[in-house]
DSSP file (Angstrom, degrees, kcal/mol; ACC not computed):
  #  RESIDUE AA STRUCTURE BP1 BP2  ACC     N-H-->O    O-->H-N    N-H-->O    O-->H-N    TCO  KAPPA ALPHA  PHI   PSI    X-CA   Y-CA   Z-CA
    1    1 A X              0   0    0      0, 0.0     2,-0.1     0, 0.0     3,-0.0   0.000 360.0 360.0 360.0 133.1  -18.0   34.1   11.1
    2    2 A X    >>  -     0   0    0      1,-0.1     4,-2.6     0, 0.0     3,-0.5  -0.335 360.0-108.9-106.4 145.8  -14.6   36.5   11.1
    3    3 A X  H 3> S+     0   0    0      1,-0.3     4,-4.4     2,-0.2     5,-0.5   0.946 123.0  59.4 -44.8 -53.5  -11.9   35.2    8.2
    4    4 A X  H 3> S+     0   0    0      2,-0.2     4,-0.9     1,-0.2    -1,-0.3   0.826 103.5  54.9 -67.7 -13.8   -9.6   34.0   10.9
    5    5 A X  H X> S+     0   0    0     -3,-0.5     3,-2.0     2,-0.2     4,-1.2   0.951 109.5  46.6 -62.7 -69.1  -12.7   31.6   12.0
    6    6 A X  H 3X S+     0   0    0     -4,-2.6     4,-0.8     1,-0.3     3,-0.3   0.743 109.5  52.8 -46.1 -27.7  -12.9   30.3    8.8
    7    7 A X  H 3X S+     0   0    0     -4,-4.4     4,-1.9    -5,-0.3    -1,-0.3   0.827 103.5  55.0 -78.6 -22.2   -9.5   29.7    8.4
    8    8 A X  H <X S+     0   0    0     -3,-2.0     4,-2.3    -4,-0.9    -1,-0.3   0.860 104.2  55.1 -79.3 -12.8   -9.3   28.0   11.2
    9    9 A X  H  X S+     0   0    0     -4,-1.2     4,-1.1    -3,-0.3    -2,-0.2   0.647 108.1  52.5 -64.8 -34.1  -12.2   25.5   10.0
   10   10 A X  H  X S+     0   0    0     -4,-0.8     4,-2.4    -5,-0.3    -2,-0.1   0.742 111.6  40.6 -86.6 -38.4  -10.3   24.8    7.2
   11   11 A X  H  X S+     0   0    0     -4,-1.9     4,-2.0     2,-0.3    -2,-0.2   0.836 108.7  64.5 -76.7 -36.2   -6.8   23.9    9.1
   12   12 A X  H  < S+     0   0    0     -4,-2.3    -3,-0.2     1,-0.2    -2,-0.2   0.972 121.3  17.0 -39.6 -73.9   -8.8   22.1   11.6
   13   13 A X  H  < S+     0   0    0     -4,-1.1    -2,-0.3     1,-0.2    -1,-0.2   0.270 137.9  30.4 -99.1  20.3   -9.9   19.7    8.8
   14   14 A X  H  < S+     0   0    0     -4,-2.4    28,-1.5    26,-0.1     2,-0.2   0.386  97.6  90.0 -68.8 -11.2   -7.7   20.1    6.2
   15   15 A X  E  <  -A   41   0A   0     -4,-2.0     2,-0.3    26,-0.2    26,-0.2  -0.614  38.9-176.0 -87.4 137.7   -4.4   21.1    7.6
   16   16 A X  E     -A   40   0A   0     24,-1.6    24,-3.1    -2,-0.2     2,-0.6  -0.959  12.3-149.7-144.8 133.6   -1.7   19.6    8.7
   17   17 A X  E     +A   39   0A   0     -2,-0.3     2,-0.3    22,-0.2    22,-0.2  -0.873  21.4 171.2-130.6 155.4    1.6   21.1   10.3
   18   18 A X  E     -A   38   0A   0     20,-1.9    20,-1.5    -2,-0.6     2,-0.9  -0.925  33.4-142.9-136.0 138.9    4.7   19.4    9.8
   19   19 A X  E     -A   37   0A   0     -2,-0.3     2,-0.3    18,-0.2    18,-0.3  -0.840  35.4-149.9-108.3 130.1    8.0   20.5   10.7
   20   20 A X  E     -A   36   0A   0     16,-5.7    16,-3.3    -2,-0.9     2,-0.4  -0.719   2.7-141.4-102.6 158.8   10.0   19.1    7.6
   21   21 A X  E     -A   35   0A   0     -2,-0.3     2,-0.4    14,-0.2    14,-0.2  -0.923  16.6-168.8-125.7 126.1   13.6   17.9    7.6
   22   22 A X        -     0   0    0     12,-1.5     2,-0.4    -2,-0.4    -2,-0.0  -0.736  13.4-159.3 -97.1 138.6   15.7   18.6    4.8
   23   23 A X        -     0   0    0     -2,-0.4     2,-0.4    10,-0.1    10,-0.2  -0.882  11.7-173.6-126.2 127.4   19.2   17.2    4.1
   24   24 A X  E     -E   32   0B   0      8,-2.8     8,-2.6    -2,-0.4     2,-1.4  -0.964  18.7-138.1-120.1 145.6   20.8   19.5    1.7
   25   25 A X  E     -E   31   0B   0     -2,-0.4     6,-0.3     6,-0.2     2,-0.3  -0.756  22.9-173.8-107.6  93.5   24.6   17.8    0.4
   26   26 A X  E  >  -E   30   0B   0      4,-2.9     4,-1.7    -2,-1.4    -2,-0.0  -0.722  31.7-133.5 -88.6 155.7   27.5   20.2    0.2
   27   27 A X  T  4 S+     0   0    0     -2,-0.3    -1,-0.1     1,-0.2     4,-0.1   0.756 107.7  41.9 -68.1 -28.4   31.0   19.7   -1.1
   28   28 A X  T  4 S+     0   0    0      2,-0.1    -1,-0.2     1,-0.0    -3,-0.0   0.819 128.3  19.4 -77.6 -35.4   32.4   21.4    2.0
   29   29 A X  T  4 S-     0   0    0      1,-0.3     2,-0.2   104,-0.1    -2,-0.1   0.341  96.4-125.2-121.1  -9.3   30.3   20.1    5.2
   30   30 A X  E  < S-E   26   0B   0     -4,-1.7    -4,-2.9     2,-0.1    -1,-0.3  -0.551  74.4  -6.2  98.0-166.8   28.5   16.4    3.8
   31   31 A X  E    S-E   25   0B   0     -6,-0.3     2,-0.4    -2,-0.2    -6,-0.2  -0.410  73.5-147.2 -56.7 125.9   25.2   16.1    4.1
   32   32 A X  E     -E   24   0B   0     -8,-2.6    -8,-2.8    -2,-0.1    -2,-0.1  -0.896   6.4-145.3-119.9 113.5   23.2   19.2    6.1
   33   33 A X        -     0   0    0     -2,-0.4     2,-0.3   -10,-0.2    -9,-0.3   0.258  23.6-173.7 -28.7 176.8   19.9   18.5    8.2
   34   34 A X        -     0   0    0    -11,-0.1   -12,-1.5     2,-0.0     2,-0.5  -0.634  12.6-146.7-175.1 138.5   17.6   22.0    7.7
   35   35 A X  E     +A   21   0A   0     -2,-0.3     2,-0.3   -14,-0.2   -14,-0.2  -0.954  19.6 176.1 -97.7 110.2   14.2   22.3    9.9
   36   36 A X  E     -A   20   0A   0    -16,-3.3   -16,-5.7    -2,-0.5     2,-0.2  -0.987  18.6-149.8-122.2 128.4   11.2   24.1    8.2
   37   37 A X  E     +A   19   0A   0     -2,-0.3     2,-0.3   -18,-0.3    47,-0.3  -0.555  30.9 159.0 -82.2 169.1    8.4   24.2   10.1
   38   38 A X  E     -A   18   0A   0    -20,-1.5   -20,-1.9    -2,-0.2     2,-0.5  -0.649  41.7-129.2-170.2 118.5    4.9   24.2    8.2
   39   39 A X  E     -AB  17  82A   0     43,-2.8    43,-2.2    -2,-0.3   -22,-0.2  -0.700  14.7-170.3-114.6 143.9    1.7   23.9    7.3
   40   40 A X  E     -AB  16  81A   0    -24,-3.1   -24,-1.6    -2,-0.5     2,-0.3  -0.476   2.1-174.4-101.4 167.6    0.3   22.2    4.5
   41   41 A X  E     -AB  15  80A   0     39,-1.0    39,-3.0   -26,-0.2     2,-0.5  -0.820  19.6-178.0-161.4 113.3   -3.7   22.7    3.7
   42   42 A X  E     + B   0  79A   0    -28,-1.5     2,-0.3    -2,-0.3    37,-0.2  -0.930   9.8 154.7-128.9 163.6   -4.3   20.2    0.5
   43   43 A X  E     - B   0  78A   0     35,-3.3    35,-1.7    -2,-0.5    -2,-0.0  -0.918  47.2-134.1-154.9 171.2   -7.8   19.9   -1.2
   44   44 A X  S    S+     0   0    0     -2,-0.3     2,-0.6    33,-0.2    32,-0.1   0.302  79.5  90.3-134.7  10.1   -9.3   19.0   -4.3
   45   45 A X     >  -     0   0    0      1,-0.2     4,-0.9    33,-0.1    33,-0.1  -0.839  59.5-154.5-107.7 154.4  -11.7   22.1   -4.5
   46   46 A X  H  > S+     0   0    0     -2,-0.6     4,-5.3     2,-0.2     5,-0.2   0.885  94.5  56.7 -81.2 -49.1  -10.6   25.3   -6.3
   47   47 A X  H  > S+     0   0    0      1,-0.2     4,-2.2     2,-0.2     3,-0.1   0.864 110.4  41.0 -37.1 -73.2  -13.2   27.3   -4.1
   48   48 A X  H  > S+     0   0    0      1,-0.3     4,-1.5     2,-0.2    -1,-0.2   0.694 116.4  47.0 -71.8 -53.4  -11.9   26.2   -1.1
   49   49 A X  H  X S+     0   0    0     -4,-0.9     4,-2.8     1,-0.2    -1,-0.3   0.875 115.3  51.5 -31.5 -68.7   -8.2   26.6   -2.2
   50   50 A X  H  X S+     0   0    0     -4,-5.3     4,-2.1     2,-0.2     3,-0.3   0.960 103.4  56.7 -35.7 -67.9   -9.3   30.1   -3.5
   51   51 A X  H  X S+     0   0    0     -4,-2.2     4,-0.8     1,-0.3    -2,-0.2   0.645 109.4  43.3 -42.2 -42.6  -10.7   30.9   -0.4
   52   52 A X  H  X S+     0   0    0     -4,-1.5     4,-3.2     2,-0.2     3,-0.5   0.878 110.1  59.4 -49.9 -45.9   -7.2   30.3    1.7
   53   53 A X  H  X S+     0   0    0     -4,-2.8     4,-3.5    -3,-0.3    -2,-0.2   0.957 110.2  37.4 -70.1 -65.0   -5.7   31.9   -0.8
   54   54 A X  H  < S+     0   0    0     -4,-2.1     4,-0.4     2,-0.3    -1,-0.3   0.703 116.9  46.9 -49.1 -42.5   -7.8   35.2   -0.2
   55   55 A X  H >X S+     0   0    0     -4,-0.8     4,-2.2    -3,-0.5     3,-0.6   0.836 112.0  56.0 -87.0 -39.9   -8.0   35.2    3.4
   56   56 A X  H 3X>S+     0   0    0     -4,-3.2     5,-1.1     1,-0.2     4,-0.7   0.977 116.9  39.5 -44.7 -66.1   -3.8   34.4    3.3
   57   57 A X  H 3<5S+     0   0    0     -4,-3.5    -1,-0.2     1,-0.3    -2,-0.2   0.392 100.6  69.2 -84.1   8.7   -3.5   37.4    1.3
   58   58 A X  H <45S+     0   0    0     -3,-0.6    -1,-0.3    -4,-0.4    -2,-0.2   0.896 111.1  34.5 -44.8 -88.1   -5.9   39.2    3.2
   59   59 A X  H  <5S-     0   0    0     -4,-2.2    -2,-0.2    -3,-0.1    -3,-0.1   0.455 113.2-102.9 -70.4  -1.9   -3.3   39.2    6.2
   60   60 A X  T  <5 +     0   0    0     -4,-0.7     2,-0.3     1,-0.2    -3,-0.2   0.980  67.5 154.7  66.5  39.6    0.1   39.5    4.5
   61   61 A X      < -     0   0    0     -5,-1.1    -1,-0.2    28,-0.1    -2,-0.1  -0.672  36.9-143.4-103.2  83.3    0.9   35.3    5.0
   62   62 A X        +     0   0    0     -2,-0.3     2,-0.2     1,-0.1    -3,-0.0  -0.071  33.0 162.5 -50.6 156.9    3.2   34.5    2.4
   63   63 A X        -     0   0    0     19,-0.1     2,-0.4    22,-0.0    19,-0.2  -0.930  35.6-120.2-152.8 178.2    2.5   31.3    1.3
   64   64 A X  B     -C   81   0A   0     17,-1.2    17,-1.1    -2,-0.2     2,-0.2  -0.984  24.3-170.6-138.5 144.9    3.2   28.8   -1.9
   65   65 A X        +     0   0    0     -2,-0.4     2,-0.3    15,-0.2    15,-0.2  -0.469  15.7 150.8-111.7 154.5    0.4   27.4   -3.9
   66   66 A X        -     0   0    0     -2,-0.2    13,-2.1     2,-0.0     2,-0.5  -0.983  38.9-114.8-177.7-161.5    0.8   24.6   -6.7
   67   67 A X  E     -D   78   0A   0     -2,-0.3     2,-1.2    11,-0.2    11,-0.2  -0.977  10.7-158.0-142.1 106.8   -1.3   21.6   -8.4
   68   68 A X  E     -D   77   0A   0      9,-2.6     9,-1.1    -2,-0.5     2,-0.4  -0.674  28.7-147.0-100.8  98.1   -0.1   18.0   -8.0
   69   69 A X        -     0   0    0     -2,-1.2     2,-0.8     7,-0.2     7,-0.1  -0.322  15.4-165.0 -69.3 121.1   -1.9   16.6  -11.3
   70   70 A X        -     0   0    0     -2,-0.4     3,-0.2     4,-0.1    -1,-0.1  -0.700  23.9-101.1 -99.6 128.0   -3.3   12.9  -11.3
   71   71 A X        -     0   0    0     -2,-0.8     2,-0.7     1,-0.1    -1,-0.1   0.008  64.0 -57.6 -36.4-178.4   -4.4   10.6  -13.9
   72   72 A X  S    S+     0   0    0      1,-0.2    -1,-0.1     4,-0.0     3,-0.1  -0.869 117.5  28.7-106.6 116.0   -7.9   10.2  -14.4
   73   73 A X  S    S+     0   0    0     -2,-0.7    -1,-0.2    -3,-0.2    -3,-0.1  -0.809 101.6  83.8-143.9 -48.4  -10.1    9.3  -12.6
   74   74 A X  S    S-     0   0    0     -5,-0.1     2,-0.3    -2,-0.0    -1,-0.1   0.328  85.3-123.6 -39.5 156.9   -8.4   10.6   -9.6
   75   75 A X        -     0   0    0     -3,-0.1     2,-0.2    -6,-0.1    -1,-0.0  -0.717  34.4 -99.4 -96.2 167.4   -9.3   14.6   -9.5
   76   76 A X        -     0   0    0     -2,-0.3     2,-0.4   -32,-0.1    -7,-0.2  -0.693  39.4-126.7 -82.8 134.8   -6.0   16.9   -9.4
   77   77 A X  E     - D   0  68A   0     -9,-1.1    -9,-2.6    -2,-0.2   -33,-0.2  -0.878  10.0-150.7-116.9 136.6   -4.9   18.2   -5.9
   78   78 A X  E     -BD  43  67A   0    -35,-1.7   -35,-3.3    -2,-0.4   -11,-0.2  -0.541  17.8-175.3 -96.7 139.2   -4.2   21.9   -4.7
   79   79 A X  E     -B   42   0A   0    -13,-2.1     2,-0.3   -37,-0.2   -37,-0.2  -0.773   9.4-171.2-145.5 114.7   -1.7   22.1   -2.0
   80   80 A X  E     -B   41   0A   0    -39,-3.0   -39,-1.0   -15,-0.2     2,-0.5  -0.739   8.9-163.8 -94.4 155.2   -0.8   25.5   -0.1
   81   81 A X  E     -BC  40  64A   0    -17,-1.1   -17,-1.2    -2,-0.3     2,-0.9  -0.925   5.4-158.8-153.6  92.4    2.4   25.4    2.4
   82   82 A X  E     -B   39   0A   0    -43,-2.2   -43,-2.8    -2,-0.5   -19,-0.1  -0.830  17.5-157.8 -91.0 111.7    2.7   28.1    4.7
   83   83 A X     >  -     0   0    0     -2,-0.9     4,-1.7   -45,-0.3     5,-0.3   0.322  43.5 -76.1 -53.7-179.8    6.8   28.4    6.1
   84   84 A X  H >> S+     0   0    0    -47,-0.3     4,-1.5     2,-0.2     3,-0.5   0.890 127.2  50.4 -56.2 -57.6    8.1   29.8    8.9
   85   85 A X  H >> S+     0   0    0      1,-0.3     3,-2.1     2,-0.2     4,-1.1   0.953 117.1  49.0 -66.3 -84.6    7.8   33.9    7.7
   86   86 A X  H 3> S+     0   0    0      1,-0.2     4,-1.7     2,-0.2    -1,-0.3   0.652 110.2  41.2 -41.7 -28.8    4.4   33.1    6.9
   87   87 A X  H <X S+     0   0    0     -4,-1.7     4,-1.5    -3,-0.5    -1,-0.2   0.569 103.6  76.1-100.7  11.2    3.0   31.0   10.4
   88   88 A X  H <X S+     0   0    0     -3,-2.1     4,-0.6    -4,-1.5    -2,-0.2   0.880 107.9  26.1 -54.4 -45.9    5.0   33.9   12.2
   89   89 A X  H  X S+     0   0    0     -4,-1.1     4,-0.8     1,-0.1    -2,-0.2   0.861 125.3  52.5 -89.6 -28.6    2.0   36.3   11.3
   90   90 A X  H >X S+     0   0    0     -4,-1.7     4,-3.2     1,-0.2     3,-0.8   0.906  93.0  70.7 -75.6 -17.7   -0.6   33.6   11.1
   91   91 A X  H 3< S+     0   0    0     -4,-1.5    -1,-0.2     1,-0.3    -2,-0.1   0.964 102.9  41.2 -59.9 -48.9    0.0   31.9   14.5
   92   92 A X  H 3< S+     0   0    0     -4,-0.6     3,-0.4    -5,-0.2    -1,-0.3   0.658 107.3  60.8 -76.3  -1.6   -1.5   34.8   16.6
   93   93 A X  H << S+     0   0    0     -3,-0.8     2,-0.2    -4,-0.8    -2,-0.2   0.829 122.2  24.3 -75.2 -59.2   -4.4   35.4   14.4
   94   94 A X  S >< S+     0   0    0     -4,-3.2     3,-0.5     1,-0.1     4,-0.3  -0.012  88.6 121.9-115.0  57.5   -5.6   31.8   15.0
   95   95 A X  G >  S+     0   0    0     -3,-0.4     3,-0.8     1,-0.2     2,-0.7   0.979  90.8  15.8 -77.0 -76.3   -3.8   31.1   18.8
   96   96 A X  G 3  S+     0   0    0     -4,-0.2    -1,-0.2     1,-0.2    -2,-0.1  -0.109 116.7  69.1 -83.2  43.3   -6.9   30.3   20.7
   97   97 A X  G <  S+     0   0    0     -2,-0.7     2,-0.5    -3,-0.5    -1,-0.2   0.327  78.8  98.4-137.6   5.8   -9.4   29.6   18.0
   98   98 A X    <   -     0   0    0     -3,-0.8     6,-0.2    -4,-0.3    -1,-0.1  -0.864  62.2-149.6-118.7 115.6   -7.8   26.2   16.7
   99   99 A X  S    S+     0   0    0     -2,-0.5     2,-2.7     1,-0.3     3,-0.4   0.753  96.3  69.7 -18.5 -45.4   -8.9   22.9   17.6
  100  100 A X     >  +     0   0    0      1,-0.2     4,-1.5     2,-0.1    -1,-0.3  -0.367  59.5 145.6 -83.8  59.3   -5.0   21.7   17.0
  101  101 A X  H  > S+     0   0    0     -2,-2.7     4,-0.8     1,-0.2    -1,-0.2   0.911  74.2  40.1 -67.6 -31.3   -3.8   23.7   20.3
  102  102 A X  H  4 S+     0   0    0     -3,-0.4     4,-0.5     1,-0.3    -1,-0.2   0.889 113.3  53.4 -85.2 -22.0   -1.0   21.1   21.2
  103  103 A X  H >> S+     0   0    0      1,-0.2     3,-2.6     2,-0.2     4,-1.0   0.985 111.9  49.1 -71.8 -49.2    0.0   20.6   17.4
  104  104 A X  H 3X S+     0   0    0     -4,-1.5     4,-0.6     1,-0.3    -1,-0.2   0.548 109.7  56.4 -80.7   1.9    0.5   25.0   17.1
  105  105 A X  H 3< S+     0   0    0     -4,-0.8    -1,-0.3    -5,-0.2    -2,-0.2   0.592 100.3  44.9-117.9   4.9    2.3   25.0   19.8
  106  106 A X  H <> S+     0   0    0     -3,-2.6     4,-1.1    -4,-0.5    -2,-0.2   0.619 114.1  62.0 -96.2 -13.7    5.0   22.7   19.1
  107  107 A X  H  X S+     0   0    0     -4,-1.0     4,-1.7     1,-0.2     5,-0.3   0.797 107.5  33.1 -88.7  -0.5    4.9   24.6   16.3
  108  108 A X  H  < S+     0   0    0     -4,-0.6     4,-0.4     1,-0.2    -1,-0.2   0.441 111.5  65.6 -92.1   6.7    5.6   28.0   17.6
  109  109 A X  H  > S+     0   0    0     -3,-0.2     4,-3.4     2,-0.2    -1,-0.2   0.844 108.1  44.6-108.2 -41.3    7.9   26.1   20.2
  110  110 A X  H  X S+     0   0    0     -4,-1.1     4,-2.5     2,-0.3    -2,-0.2   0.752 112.7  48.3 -84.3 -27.4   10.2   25.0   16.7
  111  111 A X  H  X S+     0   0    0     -4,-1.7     4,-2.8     2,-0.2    -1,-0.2   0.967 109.1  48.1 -96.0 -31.2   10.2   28.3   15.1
  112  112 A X  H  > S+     0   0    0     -4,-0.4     4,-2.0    -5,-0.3    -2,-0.3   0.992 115.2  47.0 -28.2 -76.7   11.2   29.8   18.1
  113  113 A X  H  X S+     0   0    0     -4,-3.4     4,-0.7     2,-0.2     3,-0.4   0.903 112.4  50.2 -15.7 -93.0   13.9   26.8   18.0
  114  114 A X  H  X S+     0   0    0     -4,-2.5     4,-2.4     1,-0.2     5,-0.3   0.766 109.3  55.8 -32.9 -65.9   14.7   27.7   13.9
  115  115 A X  H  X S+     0   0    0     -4,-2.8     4,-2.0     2,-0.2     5,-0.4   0.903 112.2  36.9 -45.5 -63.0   15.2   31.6   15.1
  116  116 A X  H >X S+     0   0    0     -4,-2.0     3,-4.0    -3,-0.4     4,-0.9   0.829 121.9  54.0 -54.0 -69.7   18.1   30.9   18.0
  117  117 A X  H 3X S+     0   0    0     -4,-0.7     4,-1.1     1,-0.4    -1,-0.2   0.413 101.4  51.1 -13.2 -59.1   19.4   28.2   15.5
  118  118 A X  H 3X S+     0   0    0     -4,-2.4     4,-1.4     2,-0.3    -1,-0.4   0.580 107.1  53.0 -63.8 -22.3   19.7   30.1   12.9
  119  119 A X  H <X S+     0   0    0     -3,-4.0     4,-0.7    -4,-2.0    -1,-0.3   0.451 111.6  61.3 -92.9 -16.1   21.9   32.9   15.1
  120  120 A X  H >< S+     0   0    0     -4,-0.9     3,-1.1    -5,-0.4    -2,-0.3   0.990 101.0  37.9 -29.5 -81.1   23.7   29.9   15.7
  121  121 A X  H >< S+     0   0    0     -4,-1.1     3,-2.6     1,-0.3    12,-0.9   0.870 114.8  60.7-107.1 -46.6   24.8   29.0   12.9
  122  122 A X  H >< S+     0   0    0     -4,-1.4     3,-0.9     1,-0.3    -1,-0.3   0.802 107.0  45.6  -6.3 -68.5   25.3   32.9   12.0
  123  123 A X  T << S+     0   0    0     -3,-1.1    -1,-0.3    -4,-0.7    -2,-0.2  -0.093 107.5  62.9 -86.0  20.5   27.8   33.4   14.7
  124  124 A X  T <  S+     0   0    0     -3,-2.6     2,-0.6     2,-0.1    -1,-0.2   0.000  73.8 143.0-140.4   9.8   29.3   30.0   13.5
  125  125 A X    <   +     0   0    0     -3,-0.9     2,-0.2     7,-0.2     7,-0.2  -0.403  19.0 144.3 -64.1  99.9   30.3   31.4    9.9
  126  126 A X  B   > +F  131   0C   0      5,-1.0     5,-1.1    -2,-0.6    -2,-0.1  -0.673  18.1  65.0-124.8-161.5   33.5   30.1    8.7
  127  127 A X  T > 5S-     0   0    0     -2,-0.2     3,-2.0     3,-0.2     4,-0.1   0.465  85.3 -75.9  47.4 166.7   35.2   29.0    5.4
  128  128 A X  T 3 5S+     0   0    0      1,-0.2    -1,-0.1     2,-0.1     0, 0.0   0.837 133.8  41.2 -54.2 -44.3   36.3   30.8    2.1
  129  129 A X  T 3 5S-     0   0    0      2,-0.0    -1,-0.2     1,-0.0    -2,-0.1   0.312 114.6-117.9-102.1  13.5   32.5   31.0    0.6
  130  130 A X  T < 5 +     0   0    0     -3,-2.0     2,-0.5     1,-0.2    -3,-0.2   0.976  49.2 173.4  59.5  57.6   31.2   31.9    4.4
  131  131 A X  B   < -F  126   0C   0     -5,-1.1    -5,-1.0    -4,-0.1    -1,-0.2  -0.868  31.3-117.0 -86.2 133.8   29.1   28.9    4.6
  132  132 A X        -     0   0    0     -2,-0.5    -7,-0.2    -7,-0.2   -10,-0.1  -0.055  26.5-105.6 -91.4 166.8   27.5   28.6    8.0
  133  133 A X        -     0   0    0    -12,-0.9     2,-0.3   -13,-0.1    -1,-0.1  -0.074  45.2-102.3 -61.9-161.3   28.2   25.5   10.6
  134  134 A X        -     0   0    0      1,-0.2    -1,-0.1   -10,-0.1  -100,-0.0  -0.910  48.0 -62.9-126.8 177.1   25.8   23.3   10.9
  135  135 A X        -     0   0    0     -2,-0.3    -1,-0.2     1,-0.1  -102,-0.1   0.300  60.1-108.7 -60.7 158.1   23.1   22.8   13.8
  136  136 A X     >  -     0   0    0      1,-0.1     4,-1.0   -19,-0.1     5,-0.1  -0.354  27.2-115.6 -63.7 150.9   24.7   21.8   17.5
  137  137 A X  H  >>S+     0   0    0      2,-0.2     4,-3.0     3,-0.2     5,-0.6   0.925 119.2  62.1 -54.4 -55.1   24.1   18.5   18.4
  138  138 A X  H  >5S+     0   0    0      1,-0.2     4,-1.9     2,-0.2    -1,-0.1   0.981 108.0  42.2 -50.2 -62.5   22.0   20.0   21.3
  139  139 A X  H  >5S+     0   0    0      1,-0.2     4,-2.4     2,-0.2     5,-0.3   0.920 107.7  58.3 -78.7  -6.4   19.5   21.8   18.7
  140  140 A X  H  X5S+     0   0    0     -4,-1.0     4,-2.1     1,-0.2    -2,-0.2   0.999 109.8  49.5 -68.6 -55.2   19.3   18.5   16.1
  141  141 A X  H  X5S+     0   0    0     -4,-3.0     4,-1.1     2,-0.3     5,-0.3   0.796 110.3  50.2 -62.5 -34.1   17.9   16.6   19.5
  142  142 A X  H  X<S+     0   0    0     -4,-1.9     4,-3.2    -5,-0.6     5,-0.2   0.925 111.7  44.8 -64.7 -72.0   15.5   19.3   20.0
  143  143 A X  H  X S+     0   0    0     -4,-2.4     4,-1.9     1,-0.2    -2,-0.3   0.832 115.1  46.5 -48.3 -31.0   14.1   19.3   16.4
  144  144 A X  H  X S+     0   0    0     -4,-2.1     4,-3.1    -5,-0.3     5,-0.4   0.938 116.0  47.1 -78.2 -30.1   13.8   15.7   16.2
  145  145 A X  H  X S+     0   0    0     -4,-1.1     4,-2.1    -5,-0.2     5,-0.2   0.984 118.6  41.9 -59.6 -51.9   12.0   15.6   19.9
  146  146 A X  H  X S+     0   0    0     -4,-3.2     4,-1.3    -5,-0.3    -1,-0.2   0.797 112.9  51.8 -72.7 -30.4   10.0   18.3   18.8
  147  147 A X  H >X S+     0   0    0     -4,-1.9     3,-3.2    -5,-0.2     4,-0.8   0.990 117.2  46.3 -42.6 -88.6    9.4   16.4   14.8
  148  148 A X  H 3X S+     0   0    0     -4,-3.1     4,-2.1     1,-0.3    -2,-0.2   0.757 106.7  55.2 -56.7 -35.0    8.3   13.1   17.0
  149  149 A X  H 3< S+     0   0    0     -4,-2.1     4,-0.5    -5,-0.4    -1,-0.3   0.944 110.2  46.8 -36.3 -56.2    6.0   14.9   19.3
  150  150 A X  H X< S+     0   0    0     -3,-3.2     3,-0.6    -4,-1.3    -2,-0.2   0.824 106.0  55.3 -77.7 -22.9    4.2   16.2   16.5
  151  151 A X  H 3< S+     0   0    0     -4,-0.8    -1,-0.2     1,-0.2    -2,-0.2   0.767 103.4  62.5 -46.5 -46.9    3.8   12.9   14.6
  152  152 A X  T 3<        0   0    0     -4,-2.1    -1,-0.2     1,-0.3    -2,-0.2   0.715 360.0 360.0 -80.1   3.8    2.3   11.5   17.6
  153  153 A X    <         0   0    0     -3,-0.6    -1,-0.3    -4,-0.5    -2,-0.2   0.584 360.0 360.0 -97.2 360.0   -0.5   13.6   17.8
């Protein structure tokens, strides 16, 4: 079994991708949506955890690692969250080898999304501290179709 098998074994049952929506509050523009797509992989073994960890950095996936700690008795949970720069390289490593076909491809369908958006909002630069617009109506109804799409599976 090849690293990118395993990893996909691991995302199969452990993974989950979520495009998250963040609302970030400026003094100039209100409240602003943001779209990250993402995949989370949480566990409560260190091996296993390790083992992402090692095959991520194997391939040059950025990712971010941390420990969400619990009282006791509950065990303490590892959670790794690979972003957009990161499932850019991982998506074609595990395109046809992952149970979740319809999930990875809404997600590749959203960062694809996130790219024009983001050259949107680019070519939409105004004010004194060059703060960018915010998304078109048109791509906020895309991300949310594409959000509830992925929820239902």
């Amino acid at each position: 079994m090849g690293l990118e098998d395993y990893l996909c074994v691991i995302i199969d049952g452990e993974g989950c991708f979520t495009i998250r929506l963040c609302k970030r509050k400026t003094k100039s523009y209100g409240i602003r949506p943001r779209f990250s797509p993402q995949l989370c992989i949480v566990n409560t073994s260190d091996k296993l955890i390790n083992k992402v960890e090692e095959i991520l950095t194997t391939y040059n996936i950025k990712y971010t690692k941390y420990l969400r700690k619990n009282k006791p008795p509950n065990k303490n949970i590892w959670v790794i969250l690979v972003y957009t720069s990161g499932l850019r390289t991982l998506i074609p490593l595990i395109w046809n080898k992952l149970s979740k076909q319809d999930e990875l491809e809404l997600i590749k369908k959203a960062i694809d999304l996130s790219e024009v958006a983001n050259k949107e909002r680019l070519n939409n630069r105004h004010g004194e501290h060059g703060c960018s617009a915010i998304y078109s109506d048109e791509t906020l109804r895309k991300f949310d179709e594409l959000r509830y799409r992925l929820m239902e599976l």
